[in-house]
N, C-alpha and C positions, 0 to 999 in steps of 0.2 A: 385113102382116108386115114386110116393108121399111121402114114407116116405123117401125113401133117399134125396129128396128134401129137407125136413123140417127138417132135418139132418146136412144136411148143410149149412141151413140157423141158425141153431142154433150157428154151429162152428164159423159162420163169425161173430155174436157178440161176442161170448167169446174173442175171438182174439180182437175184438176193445175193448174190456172191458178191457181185461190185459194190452193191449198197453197203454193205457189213467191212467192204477193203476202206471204202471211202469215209464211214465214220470211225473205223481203228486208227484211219490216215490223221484225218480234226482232232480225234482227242489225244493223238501223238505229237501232231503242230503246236495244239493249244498248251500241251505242257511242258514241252521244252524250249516252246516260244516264248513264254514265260518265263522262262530260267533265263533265257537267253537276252529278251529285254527287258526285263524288269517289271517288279510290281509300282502300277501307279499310284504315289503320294504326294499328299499338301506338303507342299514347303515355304518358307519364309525368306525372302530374299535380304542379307543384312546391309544396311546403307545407313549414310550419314543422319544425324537430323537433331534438333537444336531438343532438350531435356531440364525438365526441370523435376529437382523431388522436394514436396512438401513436408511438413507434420501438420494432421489436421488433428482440431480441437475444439470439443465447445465448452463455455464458459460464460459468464456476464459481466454486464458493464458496470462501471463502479467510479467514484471520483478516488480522486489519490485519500481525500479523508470523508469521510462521513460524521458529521456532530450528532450527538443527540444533548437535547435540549432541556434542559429541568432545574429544579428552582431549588436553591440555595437554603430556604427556610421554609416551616408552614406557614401555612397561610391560605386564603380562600382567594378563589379566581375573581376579579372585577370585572374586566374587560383581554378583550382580543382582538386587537385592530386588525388581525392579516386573516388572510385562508392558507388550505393548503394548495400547493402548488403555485404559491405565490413568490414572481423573483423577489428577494429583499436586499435593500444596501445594507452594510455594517453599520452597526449602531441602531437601527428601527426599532421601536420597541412591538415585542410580539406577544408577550402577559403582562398582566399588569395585575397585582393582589393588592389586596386590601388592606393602609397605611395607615389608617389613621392612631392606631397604638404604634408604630413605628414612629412617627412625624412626633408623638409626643414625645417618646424616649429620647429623639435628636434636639428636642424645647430644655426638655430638663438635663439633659449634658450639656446642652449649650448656656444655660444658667449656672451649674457649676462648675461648670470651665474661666466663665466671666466672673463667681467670686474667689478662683482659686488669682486670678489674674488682678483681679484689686488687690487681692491682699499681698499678692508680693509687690507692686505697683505702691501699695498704700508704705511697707518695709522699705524702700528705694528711695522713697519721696519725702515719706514724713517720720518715721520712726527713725531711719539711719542719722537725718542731718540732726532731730530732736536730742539722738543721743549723743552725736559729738560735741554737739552747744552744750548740753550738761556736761558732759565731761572736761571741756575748757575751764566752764563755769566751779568748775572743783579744783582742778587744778589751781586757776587765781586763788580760791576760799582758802587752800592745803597750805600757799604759799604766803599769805598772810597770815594764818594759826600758826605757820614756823613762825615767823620773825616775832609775833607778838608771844612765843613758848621761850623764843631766843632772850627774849627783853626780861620777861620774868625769872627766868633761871639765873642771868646775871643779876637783878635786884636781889633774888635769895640768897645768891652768893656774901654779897654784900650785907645781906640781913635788915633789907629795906623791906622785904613781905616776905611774910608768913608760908609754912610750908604747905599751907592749904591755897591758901593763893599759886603757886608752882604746880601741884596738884590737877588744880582745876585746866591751868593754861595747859596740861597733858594728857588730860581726857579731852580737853578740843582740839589737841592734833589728832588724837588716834581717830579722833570721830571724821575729823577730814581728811585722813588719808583711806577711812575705809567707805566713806561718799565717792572716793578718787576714783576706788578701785572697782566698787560695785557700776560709775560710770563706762568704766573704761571695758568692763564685760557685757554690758548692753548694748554699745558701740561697738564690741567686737560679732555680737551675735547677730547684729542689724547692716554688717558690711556683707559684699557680694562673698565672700567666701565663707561666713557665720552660719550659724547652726539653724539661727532664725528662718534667715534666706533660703538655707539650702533646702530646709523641712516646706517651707512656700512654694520654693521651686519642684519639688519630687510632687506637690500634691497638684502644680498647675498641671505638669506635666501625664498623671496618673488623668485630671480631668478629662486633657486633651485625646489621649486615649481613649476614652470610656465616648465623650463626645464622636472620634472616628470612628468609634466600634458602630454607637446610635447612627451612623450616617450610612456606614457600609449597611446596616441592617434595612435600615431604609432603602439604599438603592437597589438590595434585594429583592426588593418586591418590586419594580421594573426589571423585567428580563426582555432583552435587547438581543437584534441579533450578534453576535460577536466575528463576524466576517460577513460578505457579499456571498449570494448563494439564492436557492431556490428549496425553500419549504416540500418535505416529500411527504412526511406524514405527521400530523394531528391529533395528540389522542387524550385531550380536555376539553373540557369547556366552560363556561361562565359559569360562577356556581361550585365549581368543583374543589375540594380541598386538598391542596397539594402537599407533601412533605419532601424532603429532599432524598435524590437517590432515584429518584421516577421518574420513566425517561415522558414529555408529553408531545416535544417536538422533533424532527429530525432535518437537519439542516445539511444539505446536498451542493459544500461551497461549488464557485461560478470557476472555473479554471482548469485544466488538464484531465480530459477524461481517457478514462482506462478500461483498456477490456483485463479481465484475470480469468484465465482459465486453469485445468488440471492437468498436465501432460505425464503420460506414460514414462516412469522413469528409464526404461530405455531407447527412449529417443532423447536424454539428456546429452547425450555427448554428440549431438548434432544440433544444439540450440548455443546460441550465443548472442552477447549483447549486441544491438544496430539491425539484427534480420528483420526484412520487411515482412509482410503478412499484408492477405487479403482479406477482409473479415465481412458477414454479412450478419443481418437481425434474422433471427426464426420467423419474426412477420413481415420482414421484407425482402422474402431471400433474391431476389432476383437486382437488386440494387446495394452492389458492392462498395466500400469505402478501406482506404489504407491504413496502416497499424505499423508499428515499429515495437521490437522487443528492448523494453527497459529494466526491466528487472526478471530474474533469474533466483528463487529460495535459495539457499544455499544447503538445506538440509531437505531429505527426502519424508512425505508421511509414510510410517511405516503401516499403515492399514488400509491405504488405498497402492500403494505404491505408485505415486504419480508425484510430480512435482510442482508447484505452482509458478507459474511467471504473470509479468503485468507485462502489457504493450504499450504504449502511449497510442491516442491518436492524433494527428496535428490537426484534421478538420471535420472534427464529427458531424454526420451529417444531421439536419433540422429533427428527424423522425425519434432519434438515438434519445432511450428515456433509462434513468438508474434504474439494474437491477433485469434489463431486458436481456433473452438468452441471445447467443452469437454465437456462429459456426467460422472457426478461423484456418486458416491454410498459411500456414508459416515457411515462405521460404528458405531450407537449409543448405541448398546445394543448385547449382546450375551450370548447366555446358552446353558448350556449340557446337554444330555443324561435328558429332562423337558418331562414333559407331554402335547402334541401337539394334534391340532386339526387342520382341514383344516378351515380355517377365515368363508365360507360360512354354517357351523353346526349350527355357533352361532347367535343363532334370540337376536335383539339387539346390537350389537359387540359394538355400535357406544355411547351407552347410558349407563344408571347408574347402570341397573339392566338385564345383560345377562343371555341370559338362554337355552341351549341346553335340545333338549328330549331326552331322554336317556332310554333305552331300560331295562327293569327290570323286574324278570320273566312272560314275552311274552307279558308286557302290555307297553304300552307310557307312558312316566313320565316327567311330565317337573321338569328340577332340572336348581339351580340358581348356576351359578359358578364365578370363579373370574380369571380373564383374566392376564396376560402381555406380555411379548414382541412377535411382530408380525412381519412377513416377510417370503415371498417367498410364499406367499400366505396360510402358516401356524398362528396359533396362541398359544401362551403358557397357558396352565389352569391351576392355581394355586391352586384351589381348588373347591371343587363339584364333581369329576368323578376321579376316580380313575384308572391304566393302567387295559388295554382290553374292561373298559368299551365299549357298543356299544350306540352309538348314531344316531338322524333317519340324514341321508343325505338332500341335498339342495330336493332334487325333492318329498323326502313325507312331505310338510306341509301341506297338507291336512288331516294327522291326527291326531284325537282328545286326547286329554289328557285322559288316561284310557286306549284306547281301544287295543285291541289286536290285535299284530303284528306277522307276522314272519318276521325273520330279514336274507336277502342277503346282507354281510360285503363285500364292494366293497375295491379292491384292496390299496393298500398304495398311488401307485403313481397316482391311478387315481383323478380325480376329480369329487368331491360328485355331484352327479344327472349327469353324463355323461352317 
């Protein structure tokens, strides 16, 4: 009985003996098996695939000009034939103020316009020829008091008549040559180039004036639209007394609309004129429409640091209202069928000297590549890594440059370290 006792006290150590060889043996497999294959990591397999990088921006829509509308002089509102949101052709009229002291100013410049025009009319007509017919008429009279001063002066000679008689026949020459003379300066003042005429002509033409001035003032109080467009806001009404300077209409012309947004001035030196863009409405986002870059500031705001550009768009869609915000993706860069990596491989992206680890037989390697265009959460690598390389994902940088991996290539679409 004793020895089967001590029989069995012997088995129950073996048994602890083995058991205690057998787990020093696992936790000796386990850790140099480990050394030996490697620690398992996500990695990122690199391959071909077609990139595009945007600048996104938002901004609103706006026509190339915006009018605002107001009235030239005071005056009280009459009528308002339109609304707002109303399209209009150029030329409509859209206020209309109250003329009737206008209409008479344009009666009475137009009556003294019509006596500034008689009366040089009247100097043309009947004054000019009146005074050249006196003036002939003096001339014959001068030319008869000579001959008849001529006649006398030889009879005095002769001492046929008296010195009083000679006398007299020479106070009626001087009287007719100074008839001659005072005609002959009425005829000159009553010809187109006379003093008369020209003082008639400065006052038709001062009329004429004053009469445009009454007219322009008049058409003042008709405000028209001055281009095709659509009415965006309204802010009179009938009744109301306007002066000039006040905006009351805003007129939204019909032709070339534009989105303007703010861009970050360091994405300027990846914008240029012609880049397409996809733009959408903040109330429409899920219904995209095309955009072209037309304009480019040329000077930066120094308070926001951003710069502004306009796009055209060739076919705004029906929905598109001034002044509505828009989320735009402006393409500045595209390639095909490149060598991509997902943005988060690359330790550094942002700096001089990137550099992904890269998987090369079973060990981590960091290698230095050279980057360009990004987007969609991808990046182009232009050099360093070659297609299928495998590189370690966002979630292993905890390992060390050397050490051995095994590498799980997580899917295309997935994202490194999910």
């Amino acid at each position: 009985m004793l020895a089967l006792i001590d029989l069995t006290e012997k088995l129950r150590g073996h048994r602890i003996l083995i058991a205690g060889s057998l787990l020093v043996l696992a936790g000796a497999l386990s850790f140099f098996g480990k050394d030996m294959l490697g620690q398992q990591v996500d990695s990122v397999v690199i391959r071909r695939s077609d990139i595009l990088q945007t600048v996104v921006a938002s901004g609103r829509v706006e026509t190339p000009l915006r009018i605002d509308i107001g009235s030239q002089v005071t005056g009280t509102v009459a009528a308002i034939p339109v609304t707002e949101g109303q399209a209009v052709q150029a030329g409509l009229l859209l206020i209309e103020l109250e003329n009737s002291e206008a209409k008479a100013a344009v009666a009475q410049a137009r009556a003294t316009a019509s006596q500034a025009q008689a009366r040089l009319r009247q100097l043309r007509e009947v004054s000019l020829p009146t005074a050249q017919q006196n003036m002939q008429q003096a001339q014959i009279n001068l030319q008869n008091v000579q001959r008849q001063y001529e006649r006398t002066k030889e009879l005095r000679r002769k001492e046929f008549v008296g010195q009083a008689a000679l006398d007299d026949a020479q106070q009626k020459l001087d009287l007719a040559q100074s008839q001659l003379r005072s005609t002959q300066v009425q005829a000159a003042t009553n010809a187109p180039e006379g003093s008369d005429t020209q003082i008639a002509q400065v006052a038709l033409e001062q009329a004429q004036a004053g009469l445009q001035m009454a007219q322009a003032r008049l058409s003042y109080t008709r405000i028209a639209a001055p281009i095709a467009g659509t009415l965006i806001a309204r802010n009179v009404e009938r009744g109301d007394v306007v002066q000039p300077g006040k905006m009351l209409m805003v007129l939204s012309p019909a032709g070339q609309t534009q989105l303007v947004l703010q861009i970050d001035e360091k994405n300027l030196a990846s914008l240029q004129l012609g880049q397409t863009a996809l733009a959408s409405a903040d109330a429409y986002p899920e219904q995209r429409f095309g955009a072209q870059v037309a304009y480019i500031n040329p000077a930066v705001d120094p308070q926001r640091g951003s710069v502004e550009i306009k796009l055209n768009v060739a076919q705004p869609p029906a929905y598109l209202r001034q002044d509505m915000t828009v989320s735009v993706d402006i393409e500045v860069a595209r390639r095909t069928k490149t060598l991509v990596a997902p943005i988060g491989v690359v330790h550094d992206s942002a700096g001089n000297a990137p550099w992904v680890m890269r998987v090369k037989e079973g060990r981590a390697q960091r290698q230095p590549v050279k980057l360009g265009v990004r987007g969609g959460g991808l990046v182009e690598i232009t050099s360093g890594v070659q297609e299928g390389d495998q590189v370690l994902a966002t979630g292993s940088l905890h390992v060390a440059e050397g050490q051995r991996v095994r590498t799980h290539p997580l899917p295309p679409a997935s994202k490194p370290g999910a």
